[in-house]
N, C-alpha and C positions, 0 to 999 in steps of 0.2 A: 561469246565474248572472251577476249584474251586476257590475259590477266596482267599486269604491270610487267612481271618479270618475264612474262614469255615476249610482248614489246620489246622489254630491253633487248631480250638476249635475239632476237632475229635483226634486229638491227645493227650487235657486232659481225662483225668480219676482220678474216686474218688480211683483206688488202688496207683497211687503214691502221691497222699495226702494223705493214710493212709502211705505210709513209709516217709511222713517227720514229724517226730517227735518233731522239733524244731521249726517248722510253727504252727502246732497243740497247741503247749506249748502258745505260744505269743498271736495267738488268744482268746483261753480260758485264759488265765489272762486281754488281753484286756474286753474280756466280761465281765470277773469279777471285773472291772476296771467301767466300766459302769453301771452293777445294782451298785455298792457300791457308785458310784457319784449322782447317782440316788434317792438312799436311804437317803442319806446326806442333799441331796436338799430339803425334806421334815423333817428333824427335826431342830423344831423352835429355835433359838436363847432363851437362860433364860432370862425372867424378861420383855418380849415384849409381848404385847397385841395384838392377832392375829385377833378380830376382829375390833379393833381398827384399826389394819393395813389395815385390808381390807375394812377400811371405807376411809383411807386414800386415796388410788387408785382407789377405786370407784369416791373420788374427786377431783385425779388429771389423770384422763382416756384420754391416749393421750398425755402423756406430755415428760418430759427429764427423769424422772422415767422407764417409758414403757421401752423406749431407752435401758437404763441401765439394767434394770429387761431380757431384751430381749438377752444382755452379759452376764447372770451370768445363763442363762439358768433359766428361772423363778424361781429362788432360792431367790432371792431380795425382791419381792411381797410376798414371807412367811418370810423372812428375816430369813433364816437357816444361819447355822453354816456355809456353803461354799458363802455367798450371796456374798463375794468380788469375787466370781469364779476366774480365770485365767488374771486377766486383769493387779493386781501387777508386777507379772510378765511380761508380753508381755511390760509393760510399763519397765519398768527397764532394759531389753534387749535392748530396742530402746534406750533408756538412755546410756546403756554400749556400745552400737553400734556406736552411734553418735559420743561419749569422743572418741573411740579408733579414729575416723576419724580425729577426733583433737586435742589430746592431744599428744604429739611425746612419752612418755613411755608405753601407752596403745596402739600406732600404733606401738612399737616395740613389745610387746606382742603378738601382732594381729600376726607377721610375723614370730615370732617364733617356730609354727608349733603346734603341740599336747599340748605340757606343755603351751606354750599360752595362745593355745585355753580352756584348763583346767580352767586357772587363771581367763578368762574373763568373764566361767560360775561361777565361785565362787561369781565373784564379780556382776553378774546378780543374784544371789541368795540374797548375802546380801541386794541388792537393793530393791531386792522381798519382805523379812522380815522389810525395813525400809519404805515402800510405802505402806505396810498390816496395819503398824502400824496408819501409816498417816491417812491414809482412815478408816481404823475401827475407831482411835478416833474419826473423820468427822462424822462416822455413830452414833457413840454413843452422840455425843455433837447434831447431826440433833435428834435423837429418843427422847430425853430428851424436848428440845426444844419446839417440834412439839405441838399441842394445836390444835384438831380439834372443828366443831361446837360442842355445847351445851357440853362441858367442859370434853370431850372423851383425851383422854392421851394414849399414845405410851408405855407407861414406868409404871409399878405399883409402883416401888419402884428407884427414880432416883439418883444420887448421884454417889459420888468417884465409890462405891465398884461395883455399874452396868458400867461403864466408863471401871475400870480394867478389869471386866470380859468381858465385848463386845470386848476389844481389843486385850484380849487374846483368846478369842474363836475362833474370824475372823483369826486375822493371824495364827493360828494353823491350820484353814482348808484349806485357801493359800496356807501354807507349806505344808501341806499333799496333797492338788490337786498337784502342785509343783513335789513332790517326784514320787505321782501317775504317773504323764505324765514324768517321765524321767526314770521311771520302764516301761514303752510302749515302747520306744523309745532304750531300750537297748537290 
């Protein structure tokens, strides 16, 4: 007698995978969804010294960096354009999650159904773009900062205009990992 899963599995076949055309689609755009977060992940942030950086981690190996670097899909440790990855958001969600549990207009949202639920992503979004900002200025005010031995520097050129452009590069690729993973998910 066969067992459940040997049933299942002789009953798929790669011909009705080729007739769903709408599985096919979702896959190949996730793939393509992955080389592009991939690609991302190695181009450097403007105006950041990459072997500076990499003397940085060389001497903090091990430490709440790693951590971090380990969330953003080692994107952190080159400090690319996506280095804040996904975490704006998942923070912001838990944020907008927690309010709707106790704020009685966002727990009327919550039970509103579709148009709600709609609202509640909106406002996980805006959360998104105000927590990219937080943390990329964070990033930009630590890069600036930083002073490794024998007088090595993070930053070639520090000031305002590197500050505005860190904090708009970062929250750009938020937003666009952001958009990426809700173009998955539709």
């Amino acid at each position: 007698m066969a067992s459940r899963a040997d049933q299942l599995a002789s009953n798929l076949s790669l011909a009705k995978f080729s007739q769903a055309t709408d599985l096919k689609k979702r896959l190949w755009f996730t793939l393509g969804a992955l080389i592009v977060f991939r690609f991302l992940s190695f181009v450097p942030l403007p105006g950041v010294d990459p072997t500076a950086l990499s003397t940085l981690y060389a001497q903090t190996n091990g430490g709440i960096l790693d951590i971090f670097n380990t969330f953003s899909g080692g994107s952190l440790s080159r400090m690319s354009l996506i280095a804040l990855g996904v975490m704006p958001y998942i923070t912001a969600s838990i944020v907008v999650q927690l309010a709707a549990a106790l704020h009685p207009s966002l727990a009327a949202l919550k039970k509103e159904g579709e148009s709600g639920r709609k609202k509640l992503n909106q406002y996980t979004r805006y959360g998104t773009v105000l927590l990219a900002v937080i943390q990329s200025g964070g990033i930009a005010a630590f890069l600036q900062s930083t002073e490794l031995t024998g007088g090595l520097t993070l930053v070639a050129n520090p000031g305002l205009p590197f500050t505005l452009m860190t904090v708009l590069t970062l929250t750009a690729g938020t937003v666009f990992i952001m958009w990426l993973g809700e173009q998955i998910t539709e």
